[in-house]
C-alpha positions in Angstrom: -5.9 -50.2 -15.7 -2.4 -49.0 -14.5 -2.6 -46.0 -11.4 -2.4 -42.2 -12.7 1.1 -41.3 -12.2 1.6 -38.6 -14.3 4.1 -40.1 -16.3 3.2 -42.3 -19.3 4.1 -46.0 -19.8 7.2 -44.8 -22.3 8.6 -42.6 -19.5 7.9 -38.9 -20.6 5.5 -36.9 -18.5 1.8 -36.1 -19.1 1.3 -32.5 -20.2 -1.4 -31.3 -17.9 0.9 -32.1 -14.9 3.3 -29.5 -16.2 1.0 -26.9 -17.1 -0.4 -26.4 -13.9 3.1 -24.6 -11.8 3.1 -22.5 -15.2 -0.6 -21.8 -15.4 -0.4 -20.8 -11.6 2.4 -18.2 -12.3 0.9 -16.9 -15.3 -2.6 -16.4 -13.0 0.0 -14.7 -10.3 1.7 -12.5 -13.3 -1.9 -11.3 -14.5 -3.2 -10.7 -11.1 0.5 -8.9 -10.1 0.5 -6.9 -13.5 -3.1 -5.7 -12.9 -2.3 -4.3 -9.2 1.0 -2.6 -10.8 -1.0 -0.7 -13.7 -4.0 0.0 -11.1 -1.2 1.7 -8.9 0.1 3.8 -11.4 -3.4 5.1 -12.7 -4.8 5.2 -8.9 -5.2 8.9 -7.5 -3.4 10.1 -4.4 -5.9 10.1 -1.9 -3.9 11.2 0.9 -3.4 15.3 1.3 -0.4 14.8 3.5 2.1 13.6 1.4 2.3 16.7 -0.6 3.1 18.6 2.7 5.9 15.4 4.0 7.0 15.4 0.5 7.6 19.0 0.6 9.5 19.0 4.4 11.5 16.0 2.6 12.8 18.3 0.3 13.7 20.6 2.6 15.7 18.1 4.9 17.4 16.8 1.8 18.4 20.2 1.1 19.4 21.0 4.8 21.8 18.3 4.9 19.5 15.9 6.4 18.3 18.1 9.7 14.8 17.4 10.7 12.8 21.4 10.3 12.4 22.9 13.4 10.0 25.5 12.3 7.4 26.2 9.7 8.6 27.5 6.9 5.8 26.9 4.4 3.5 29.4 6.8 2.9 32.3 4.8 1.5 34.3 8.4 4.2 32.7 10.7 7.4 31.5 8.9 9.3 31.1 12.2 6.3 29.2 14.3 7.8 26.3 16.1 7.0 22.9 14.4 7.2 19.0 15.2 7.7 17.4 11.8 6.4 13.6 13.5 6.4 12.4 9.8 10.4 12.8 9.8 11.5 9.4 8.5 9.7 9.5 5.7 10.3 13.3 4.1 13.2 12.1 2.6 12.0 8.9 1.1 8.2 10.7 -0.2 10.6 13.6 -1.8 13.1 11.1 -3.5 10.1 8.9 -5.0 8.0 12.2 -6.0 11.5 13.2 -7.9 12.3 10.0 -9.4 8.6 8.9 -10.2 6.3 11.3 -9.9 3.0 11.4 -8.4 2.6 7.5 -8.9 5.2 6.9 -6.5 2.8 7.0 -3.5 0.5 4.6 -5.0 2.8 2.5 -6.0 4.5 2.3 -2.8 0.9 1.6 -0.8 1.0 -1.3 -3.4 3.6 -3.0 -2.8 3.2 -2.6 0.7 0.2 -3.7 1.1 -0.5 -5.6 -1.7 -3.7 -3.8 -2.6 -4.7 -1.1 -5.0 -6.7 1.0 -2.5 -4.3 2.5 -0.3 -6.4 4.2 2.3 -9.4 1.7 3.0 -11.3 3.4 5.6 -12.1 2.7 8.9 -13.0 -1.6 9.4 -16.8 -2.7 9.1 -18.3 -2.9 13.0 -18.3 -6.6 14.0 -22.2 -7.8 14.6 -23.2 -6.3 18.0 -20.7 -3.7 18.2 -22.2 -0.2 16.7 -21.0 2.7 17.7 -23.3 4.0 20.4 -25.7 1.1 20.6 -26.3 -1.9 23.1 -27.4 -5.2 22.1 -28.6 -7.9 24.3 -26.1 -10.6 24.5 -27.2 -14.0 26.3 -30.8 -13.2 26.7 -29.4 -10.7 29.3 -31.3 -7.0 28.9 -29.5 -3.8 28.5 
């Protein structure tokens, strides 16, 4: 019995050896298409951008300068303000404009390659709680 090759005795190649690049993409297209859709249908989760988005507009509309003070107080208009989210006004306002309220999900997609854009704080490794001791080595605490 001859060694499998993937190629048959009269020279053309066995079909199960070409379906499997184009089985992976299509697996890599469905699992790529599902994130998209999930972004576009995933809430905004994330009370801040509303507020960048809105300073955004404003630096677009000021030529670029960075707010100094804060204009959206209704009690003190004139109050001194650090806008530390700065680089990214512009860019939430744009994508708000152009896409709408998908835009920020689609964005922590494609960023991040995941559908939930704000997972939460990371699982405690074994041992390590928050406020407990464990004995480690068969020492006490």
């Amino acid at each position: 019995m001859a060694p499998c090759t993937g190629s048959r005795a009269d020279g053309t190649h066995r079909p199960v050896k070409r379906a499997a690049p184009l089985m992976v993409a299509a697996l890599l297209g469905v699992w790529w298409t599902k994130l998209f859709v999930g972004s576009l249908i995933a809430p905004v989760e994330d009370a801040d951008v509303w507020w960048v988005a809105a300073a955004g507009r404003r630096m677009l509309a000021n030529s670029g300068a960075v707010p100094r003070t804060n204009g959206f107080s209704f009690t003190e208009p004139d109050h001194p303000w650090v806008m530390h989210e700065w680089l990214f006004g512009p860019a939430y306002a744009w994508g708000l404009r152009s896409l709408g309220p998908q835009f920020f999900a689609l964005a922590a997609a494609v960023i991040s390659g995941r559908r939930d854009s704000n997972p939460g704080p990371p699982a405690p490794k074994a041992g390590a709680l928050p406020g407990c001791a464990t004995p480690r080595d068969g020492h006490r605490v």
